[in-house]
C-alpha positions in Angstrom: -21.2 -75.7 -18.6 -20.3 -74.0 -15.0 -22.4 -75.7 -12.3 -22.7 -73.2 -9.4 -25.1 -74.0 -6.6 -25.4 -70.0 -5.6 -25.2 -66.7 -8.3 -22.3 -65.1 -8.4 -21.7 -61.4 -9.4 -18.1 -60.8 -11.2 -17.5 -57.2 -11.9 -14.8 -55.1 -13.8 -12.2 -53.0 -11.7 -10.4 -50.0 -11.8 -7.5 -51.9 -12.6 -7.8 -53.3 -16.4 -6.0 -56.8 -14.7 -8.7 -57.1 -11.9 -11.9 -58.7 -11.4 -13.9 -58.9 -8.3 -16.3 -60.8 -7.6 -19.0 -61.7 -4.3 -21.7 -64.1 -4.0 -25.5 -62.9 -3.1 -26.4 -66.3 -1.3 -23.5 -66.4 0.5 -22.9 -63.7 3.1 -19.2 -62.5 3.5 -18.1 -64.6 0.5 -16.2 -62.3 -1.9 -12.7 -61.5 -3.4 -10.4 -60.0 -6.1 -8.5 -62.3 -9.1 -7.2 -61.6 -12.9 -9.8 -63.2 -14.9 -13.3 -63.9 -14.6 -12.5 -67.2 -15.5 -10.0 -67.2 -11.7 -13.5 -65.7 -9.9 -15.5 -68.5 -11.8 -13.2 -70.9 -10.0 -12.9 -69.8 -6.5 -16.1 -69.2 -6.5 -16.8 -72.9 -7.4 -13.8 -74.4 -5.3 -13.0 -71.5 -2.6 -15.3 -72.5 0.0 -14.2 -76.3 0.1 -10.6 -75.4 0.0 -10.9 -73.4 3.0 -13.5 -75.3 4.5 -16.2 -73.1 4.8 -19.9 -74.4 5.3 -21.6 -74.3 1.9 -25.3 -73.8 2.6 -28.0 -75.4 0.6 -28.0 -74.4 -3.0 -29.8 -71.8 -4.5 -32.6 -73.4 -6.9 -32.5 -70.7 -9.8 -28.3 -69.6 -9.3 -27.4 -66.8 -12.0 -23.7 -65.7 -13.2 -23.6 -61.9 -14.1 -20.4 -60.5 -15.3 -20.7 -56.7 -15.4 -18.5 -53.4 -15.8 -18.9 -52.2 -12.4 -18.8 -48.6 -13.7 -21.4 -49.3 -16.1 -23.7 -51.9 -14.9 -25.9 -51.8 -18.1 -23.0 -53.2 -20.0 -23.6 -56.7 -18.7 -21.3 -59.8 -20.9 
């Protein structure tokens, strides 16, 4: 189970080894790794290893993974 307090959007990249990925809750909070399962991770662990505030959770948080050139090809 992945226990996110915000949603987090991870989308396919140009680059077949890329995935970025950015946070709606979380203004500014975004970035680039080689898996989804690497964006899954900062996303979860990012903020406290760089000691960034982490606001108050999100009570409904989503995960989408999409192809960012076809967004209606969602995993």
């Amino acid at each position: 189970m992945i226990e996110l307090p915000y949603s987090l959007m991870i989308e396919t990249m140009e680059e077949p080894d890329y995935f970025g990925f950015y946070s709606p809750d979380l203004a500014g909070f975004s970035g680039v790794r080689h898996s989804a399962e690497d964006c899954l991770y900062q996303a979860k662990w990012g903020m406290k290893e760089q000691n960034l505030p982490v606001p108050a959770a999100n009570p409904d948080p989503t995960i989408v993974i999409q192809d960012a050139k076809n967004p209606s090809a969602a995993a």
